[in-house]
C-alpha positions as CSV (number, residue, x, y, z in Angstrom):
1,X,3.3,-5.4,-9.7
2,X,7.1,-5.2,-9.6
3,X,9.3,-5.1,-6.5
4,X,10.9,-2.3,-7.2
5,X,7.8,0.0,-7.1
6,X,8.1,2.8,-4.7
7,X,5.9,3.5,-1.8
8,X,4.6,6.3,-3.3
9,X,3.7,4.7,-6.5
10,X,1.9,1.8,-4.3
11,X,-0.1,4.7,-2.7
12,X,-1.0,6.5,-5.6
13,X,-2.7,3.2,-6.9
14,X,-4.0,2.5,-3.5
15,X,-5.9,5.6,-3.6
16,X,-6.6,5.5,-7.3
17,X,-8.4,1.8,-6.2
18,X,-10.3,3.9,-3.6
19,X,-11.9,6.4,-6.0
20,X,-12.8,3.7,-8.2
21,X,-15.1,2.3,-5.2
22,X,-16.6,5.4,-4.3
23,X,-18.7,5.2,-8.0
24,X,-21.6,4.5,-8.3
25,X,-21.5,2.3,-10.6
26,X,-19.3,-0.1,-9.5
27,X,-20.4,-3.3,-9.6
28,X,-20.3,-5.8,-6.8
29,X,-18.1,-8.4,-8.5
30,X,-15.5,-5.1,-9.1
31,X,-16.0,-3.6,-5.9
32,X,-14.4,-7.4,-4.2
33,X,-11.7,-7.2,-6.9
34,X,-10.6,-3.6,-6.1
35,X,-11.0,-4.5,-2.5
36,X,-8.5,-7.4,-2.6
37,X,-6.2,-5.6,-4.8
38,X,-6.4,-2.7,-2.0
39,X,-5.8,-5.3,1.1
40,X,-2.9,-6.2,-0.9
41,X,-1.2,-2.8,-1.8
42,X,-1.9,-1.9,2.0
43,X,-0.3,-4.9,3.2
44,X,3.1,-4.0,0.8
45,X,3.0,-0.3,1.9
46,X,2.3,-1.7,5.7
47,X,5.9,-3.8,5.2
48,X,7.7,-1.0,4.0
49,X,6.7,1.5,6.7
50,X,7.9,-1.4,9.1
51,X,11.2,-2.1,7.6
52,X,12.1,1.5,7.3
53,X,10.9,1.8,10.8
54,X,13.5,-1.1,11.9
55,X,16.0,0.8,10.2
56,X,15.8,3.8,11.8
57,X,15.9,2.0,14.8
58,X,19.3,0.3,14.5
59,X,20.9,3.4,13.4
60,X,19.4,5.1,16.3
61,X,20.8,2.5,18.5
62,X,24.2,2.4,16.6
63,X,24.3,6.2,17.6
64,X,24.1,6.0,21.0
């Protein structure tokens, strides 16, 4: 996965990972595989949320 994937491109293959595991038949060795792959998209998204969160901060306190 590149860096300069958007947030909403990481979500869109966060929830495409998700529908995958709801299937029935999805195996168990797949099922771990999404999984990690999901803990790591999450993780990304998570950082990006936070940054931009920081962000707005500091221009909030530059403002006042």
């Amino acid at each position: 996965m590149s860096k300069t994937q958007t947030f909403e491109h990481q979500l869109a293959e966060l929830t495409a990972i998700i529908e995958k595991m709801e299937q029935p038949d999805v195996g168990l060795e797949e099922s771990l595989k999404l999984y990690e792959q999901g803990v790591q998209l999450t993780r990304k998204c998570q950082k990006i949320i936070d940054d931009a969160e920081q962000k707005i901060k500091q221009l909030m306190e530059q403002n006042n």
